[in-house]
N, C-alpha and C positions, 0 to 999 in steps of 0.2 A: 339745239338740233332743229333744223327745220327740213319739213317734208315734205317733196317735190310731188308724189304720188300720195292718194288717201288713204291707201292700202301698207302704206310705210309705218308699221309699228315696230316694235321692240319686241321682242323673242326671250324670256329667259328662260335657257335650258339648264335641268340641272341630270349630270352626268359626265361619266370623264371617259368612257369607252368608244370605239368604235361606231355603234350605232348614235350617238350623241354627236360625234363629231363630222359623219355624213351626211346627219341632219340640221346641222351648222353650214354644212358648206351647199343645200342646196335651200336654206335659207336665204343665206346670204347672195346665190344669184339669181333669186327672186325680190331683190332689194327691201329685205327685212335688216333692222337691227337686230342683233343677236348678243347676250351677255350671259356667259356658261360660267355657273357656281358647282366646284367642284369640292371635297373635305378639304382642312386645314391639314397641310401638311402633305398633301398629295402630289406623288411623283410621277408623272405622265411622260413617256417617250414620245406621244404625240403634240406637238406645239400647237396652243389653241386657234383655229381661225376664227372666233368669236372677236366683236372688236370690244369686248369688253373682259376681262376676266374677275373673279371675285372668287375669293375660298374662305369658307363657312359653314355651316349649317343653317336651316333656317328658323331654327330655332335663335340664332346670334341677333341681336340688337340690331347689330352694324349693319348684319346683311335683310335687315326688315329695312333697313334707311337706303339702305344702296339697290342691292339687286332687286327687290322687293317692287318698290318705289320707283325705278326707274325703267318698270317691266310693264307691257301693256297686257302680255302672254307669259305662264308659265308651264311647260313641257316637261313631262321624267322622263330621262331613258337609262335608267336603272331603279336599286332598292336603298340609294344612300338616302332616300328619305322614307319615311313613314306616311301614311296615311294620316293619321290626326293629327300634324304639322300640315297640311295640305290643308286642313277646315281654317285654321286663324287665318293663311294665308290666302284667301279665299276672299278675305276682308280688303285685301288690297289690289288685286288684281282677277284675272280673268284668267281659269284653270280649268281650259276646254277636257279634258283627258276626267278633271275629277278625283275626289277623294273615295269613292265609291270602289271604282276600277282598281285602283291600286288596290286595296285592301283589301277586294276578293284576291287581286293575285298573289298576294304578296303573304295572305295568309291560308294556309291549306286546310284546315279545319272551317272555316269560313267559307273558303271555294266549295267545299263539297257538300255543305249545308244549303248554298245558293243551288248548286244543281239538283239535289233534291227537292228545295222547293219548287224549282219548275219544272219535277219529271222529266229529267235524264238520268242516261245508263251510268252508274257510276261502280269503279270494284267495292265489294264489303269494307268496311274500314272501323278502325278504333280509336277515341281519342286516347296517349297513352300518357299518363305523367308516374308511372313507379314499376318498376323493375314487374311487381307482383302484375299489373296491370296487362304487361306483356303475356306473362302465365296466363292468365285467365281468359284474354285474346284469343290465344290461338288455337283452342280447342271448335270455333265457330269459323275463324279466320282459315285454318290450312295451314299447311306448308307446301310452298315457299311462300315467306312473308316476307316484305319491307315494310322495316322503320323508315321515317324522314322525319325529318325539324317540321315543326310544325309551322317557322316562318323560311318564307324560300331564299335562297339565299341566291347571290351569284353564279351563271351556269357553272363555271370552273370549280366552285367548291362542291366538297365535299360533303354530304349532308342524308348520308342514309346507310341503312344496313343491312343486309340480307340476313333472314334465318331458316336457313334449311332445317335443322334440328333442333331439339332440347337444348342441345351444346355450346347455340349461339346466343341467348338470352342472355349471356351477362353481358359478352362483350358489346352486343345490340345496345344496351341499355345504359351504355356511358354517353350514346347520341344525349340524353335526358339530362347532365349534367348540363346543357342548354334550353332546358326548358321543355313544356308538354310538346309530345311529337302523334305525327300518326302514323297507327299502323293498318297496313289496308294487304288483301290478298294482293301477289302476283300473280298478275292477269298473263298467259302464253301469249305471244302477239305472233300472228300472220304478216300482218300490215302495222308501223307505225307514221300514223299519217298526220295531216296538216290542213289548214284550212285557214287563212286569211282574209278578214271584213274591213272595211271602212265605213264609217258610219257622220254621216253629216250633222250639223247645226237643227235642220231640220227634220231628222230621223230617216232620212235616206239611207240605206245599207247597200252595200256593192259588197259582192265577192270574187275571191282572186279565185284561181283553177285547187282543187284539192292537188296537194304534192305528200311525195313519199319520201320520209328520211329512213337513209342504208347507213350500217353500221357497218366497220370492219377494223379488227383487233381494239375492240371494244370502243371506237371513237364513231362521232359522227363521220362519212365520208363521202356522203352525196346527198342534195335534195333534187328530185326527180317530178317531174309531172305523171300525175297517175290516172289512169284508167284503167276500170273493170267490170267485166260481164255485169255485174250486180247493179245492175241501175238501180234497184230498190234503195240499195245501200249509200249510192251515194247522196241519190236524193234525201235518206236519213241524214246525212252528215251535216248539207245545206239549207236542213231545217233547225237539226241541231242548234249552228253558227248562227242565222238566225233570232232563234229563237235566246237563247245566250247575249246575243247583242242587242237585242230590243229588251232585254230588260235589266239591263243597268246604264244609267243613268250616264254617260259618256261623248265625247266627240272626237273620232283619231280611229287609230288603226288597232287592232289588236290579230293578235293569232292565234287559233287555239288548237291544242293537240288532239288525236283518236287515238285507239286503239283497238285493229278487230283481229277476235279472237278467229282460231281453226274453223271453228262453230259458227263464224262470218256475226259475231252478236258485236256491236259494236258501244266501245265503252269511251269518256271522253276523261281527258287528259287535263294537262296544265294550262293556263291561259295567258298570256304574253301579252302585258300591257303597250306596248311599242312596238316601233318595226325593230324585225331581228334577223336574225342567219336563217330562220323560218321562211320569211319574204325575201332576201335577199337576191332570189333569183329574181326577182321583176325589175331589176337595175338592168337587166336583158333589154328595156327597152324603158330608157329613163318618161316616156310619157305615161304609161301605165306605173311606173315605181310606186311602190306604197311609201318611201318618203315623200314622192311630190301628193301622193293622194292625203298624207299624214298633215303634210305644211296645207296642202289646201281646206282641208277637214276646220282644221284648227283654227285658221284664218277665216273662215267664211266665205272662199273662194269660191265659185263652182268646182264638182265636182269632175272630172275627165271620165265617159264613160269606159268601162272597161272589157277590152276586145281579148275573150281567154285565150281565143287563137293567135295572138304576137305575142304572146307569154309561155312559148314553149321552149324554155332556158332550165338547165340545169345546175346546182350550183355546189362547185367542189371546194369545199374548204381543204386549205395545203397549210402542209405544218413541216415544222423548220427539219425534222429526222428524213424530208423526201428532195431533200434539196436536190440531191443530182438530178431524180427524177423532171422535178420542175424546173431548172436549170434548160434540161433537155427539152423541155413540152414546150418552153419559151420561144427557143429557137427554132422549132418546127411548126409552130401553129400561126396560123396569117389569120386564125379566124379566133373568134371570142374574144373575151377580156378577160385580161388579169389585173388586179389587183394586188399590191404587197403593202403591208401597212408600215408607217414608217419608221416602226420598234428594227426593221432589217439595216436599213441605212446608220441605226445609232449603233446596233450591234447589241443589245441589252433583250439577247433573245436566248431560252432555252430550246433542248431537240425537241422537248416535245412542247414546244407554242406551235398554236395555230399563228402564221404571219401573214395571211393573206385568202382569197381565195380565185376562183376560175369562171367565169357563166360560157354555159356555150350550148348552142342548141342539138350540138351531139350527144343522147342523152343516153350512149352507151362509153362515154369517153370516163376510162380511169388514167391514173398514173401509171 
C-alpha cells in the first residue's frame, strides 16, 4: 500500500451497525483506509464499504495478526467489545476513544461511581445482585423503581424492569440471572435532554447545541433542538458536559444524556461513547457532523469550529409500521433528507424496525 497523502492511514472499525457504517463511508471520502471487524458469524443486511472486512473478536490470534497489525487507528462503535480487550490491544496500535471511555459506559455501576466522584446530580441508586437486595432497596429507593443490567447492552435490547409494587420484585429479579444489576429511583422527567462534545488530541472540547428527545407510543420519535427560559439551567448542563469530558481520559465524540425533573433539578443520564441517533441531527449540515468532527478528533485533524446556529435540524427517526405515512412525506417534501437504510431494499425488515430517518429544519414536522 502506498500513500499519496500523509494523512492516509488505516482506520480499524469495529462495529457492524449503522453508526459504524456512516462512519466508514465518511472515512473513506476523506481517503482513509478503513478495515471493519465485525462477530464470527455475523449477518448484516448492510454490505461493508470498508475495503477490508475481517470477522473475529479481538481477543482471536488471527485477528491480532490481521486487523490488529494492519490498523494505524482503532474505533468502537458499539459494545461487541469490552474494555480490557482494548488495554492488550493498545500494544499494537493507536485507540484514540480509549479503554477508559468505553468502560464507564459500558458499565453502569461504574458510570455512576465516575459521576459521583466529580460531583454530579445523579438518581439514588443500588448495586443489586439478590432478589433480597431488591427488598432492602427499596424501602430508601421509592416506588417506582428500575432495575437494569448492570452492563449496557444494545439500544434495541431489553435490559430493565420496572417496580411499581411489592408484586414486582420477583419477576424484576430474573434481570439478575444475568448478573449484578442496578437499581436506582425513577426520576419524573419534564425534559429528556441531550448534549454532544467533541474533544481533541489536544484537550480542545466543543459543544454541539443541547437537543430534546420526544417519545410517542413509547418509542423515540424526534430529536429536537431545545431552548428555555432557564438559562441558569442550561448553562448547568454545559458545564456538566464539560466537566465529564475533561475528565476522562479520550479523543472523539461522545454524547451524554439529562434529565430534568418538574422541580427543573437536573440529573444526568447515560453516556454514548460514539456518534449516535443523539447527534444524528448534525448530518443537517455534513461540515459541522460529529462524524466528520469524530474522524477529525481521531485523526489529529484540526478541528471545524462549530457554528450552533446551521445546526437547527431536527431528526425523525421512521419505522417500517409508518410506511404509508412516509411513502407520502417522500413525495411531498422538496426539502430535507431522507435516509432509508438498506435492510428496505433486501426486504429482511420487521413493522416495528426503525429503517431509516428524516433531518429537516422544520422542527414542528411529524408524520
Amino acid at each position: 500500500m502506498v500513500n499519496f497523502f500523509e494523512h492516509q492511514k488505516t482506520i480499524g472499525i469495529v462495529g457492524t451497525g449503522s453508526d459504524a457504517n456512516k462512519f466508514i463511508e465518511a472515512a473513506n471520502e476523506l481517503g482513509y483506509y478503513t478495515h471493519q471487524l465485525i462477530p464470527s458469524g455475523a449477518e448484516s443486511v448492510v454490505p461493508s464499504k470498508a475495503d477490508h472486512l475481517h470477522q473475529g473478536s479481538l481477543s482471536d490470534l488471527a485477528i491480532q495478526e490481521s486487523f490488529l497489525m494492519e490498523s494505524d487507528y482503532l474505533v468502537y462503535f458499539d459494545f461487541s467489545v469490552c474494555s480490557t480487550e482494548l488495554v492488550d490491544a493498545e500494544k499494537s496500535l493507536v485507540i484514540p476513544q480509549g479503554e477508559e471511555l468505553l468502560a464507564i459506559a459500558q458499565d453502569r455501576s461504574l458510570q455512576k461511581a465516575f459521576y459521583e466522584s466529580i460531583g454530579v446530580n445523579i438518581a439514588p441508586y443500588e448495586i443489586i445482585v439478590t432478589e433480597e437486595d431488591i427488598v432492602n432497596a427499596l424501602p430508601s429507593l421509592g416506588y417506582p423503581a428500575v432495575l437494569r443490567k448492570n452492563m449496557v447492552q444494545e439500544e434495541e435490547e431489553l435490559d430493565s424492569y420496572f417496580i411499581y409494587e411489592e408484586a414486582d420484585i420477583k419477576e424484576a429479579s430474573e434481570l439478575l440471572k444475568y448478573g449484578p444489576a442496578v437499581l436506582e429511583s425513577w426520576i419524573v422527567s419534564e425534559h429528556q435532554l441531550a448534549i454532544t462534545a467533541v474533544k481533541s488530541k489536544n484537550g480542545e472540547i466543543q459543544l454541539y447545541p443541547i437537543v430534546k428527545k420526544h417519545y410517542q407510543n413509547e418509542r423515540l420519535s424526534k430529536i429536537s433542538p431545545f431552548e428555555m427560559d432557564e438559562t441558569e439551567l442550561m448553562s448547568e448542563i454545559k458545564k456538566a458536559a464539560e466537566l465529564i469530558v475533561g475528565n476522562i481520559a479520550f479523543v472523539g465524540v461522545v454524547s451524554i444524556e439529562f434529565i430534568i425533573s418538574p422541580a427543573q433539578a437536573l440529573y444526568l443520564g447515560q453516556i454514548h461513547p460514539y456518534p449516535n441517533s443523539i447527534s444524528r441531527y448534525s448530518e443537517g449540515n455534513p461540515l459541522y457532523s460529529s462524524l466528520e468532527a469524530h474522524l477529525r478528533a481521531i485523526s489529529s485533524l484540526p478541528l471545524v469550529k462549530i457554528n450552533p446556529e446551521e445546526l437547527n435540524f431536527s431528526y425523525h427517526p421512521l419505522y417500517a409500521d409508518q410506511h404509508e405515512a412516509i411513502e407520502k412525506a417522500v413525495l411531498e417534501k422538496n426539502e430535507g433528507l431522507f435516509y432509508f437504510s438498506p435492510a428496505v431494499k433486501e426486504g429482511k425488515i420487521d413493522l416495528d424496525d426503525k429503517i431509516g430517518y428524516y433531518l429537516t429544519t422544520e422542527n414542528d414536522w411529524t408524520l
